[in-house]
N, C-alpha and C positions, 0 to 999 in steps of 0.2 A: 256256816256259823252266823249269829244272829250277831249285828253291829253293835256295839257296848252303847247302851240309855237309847234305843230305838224303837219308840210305840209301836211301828207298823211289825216290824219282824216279832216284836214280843207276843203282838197280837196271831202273827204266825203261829207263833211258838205253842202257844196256850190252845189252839186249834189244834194241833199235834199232839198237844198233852191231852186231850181230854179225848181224843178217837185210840191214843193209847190206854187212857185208865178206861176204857168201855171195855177194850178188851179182855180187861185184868176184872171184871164183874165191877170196878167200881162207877157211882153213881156221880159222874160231873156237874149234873145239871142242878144237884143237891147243892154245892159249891156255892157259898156263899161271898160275896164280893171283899167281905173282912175276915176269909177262913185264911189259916194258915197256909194251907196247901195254895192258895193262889198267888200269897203273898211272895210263898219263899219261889213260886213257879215264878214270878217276876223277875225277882231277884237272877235269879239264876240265869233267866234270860240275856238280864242286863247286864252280869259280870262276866259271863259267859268266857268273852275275850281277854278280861281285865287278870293280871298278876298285881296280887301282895306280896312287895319282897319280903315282907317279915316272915309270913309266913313260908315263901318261897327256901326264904335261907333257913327256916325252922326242919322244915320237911328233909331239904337238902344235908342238913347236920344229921338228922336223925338216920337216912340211908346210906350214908357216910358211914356214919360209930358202926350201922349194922354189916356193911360190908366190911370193915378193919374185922368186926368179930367174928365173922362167915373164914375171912382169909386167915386166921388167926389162928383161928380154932381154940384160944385163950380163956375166948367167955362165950356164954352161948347166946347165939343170936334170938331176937326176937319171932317167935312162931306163929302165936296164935295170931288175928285178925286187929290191928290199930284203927281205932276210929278215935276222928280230933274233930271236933264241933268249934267253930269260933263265927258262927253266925252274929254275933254283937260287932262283929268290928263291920259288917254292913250299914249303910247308913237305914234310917228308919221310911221304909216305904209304906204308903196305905194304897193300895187298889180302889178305895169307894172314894178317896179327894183328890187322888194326883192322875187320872185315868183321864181325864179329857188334857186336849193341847195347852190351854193356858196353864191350870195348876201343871203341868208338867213339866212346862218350861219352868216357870216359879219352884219349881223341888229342882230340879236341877242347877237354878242358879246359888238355890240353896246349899249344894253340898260341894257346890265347886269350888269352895276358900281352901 
């Protein structure tokens, strides 16, 4: 697992990410330093380790209700596929200004209040 806000591993990471998207036909080298996909590939690098309780106890309530109605048999449970997006509660990364060591450290002191 990559250390939570670690350039070197992320830069791992993104090495890993893009010998995988080769394999899937896509073209990494297209990847632009302010495209999404590198953005959120940071991202994810970096929280990798990190828990949101909020969302932890969001998640945890909601497999909760669903297992009471699994055991229940009362109400029917959730079937189809859940998807919850809450990318905003990220803090705001940019790959083309916080990528070298200084601005990094500087963004990081940034989000640590």
């Amino acid at each position: 697992m990559p250390k939570p806000w670690n350039m070197e591993d992320c830069s791992k990471f993104l090495k890993l990410s893009k010998e995988i998207a080769v394999r899937y036909n896509e073209k990494p080298e297209e990847w632009k330093a302010d495209d999404f996909q590198l953005r959120l590939l940071h991202l994810f690098c970096f929280q990798a380790q990190g828990v949101f309780n909020p969302m932890a106890a969001f998640f945890g309530g909601f497999v909760a209700q669903e297992c009471v109605k699994a055991i229940t048999q009362k109400f029917t449970p959730t079937i189809q596929c859940f998807y919850y997006d809450a990318s905003e509660v990220l803090p705001e990364f940019d790959p083309t200004k916080h990528c070298d060591q200084a601005a990094f450290d500087e963004f990081l002191k940034s989000i640590d209040t």
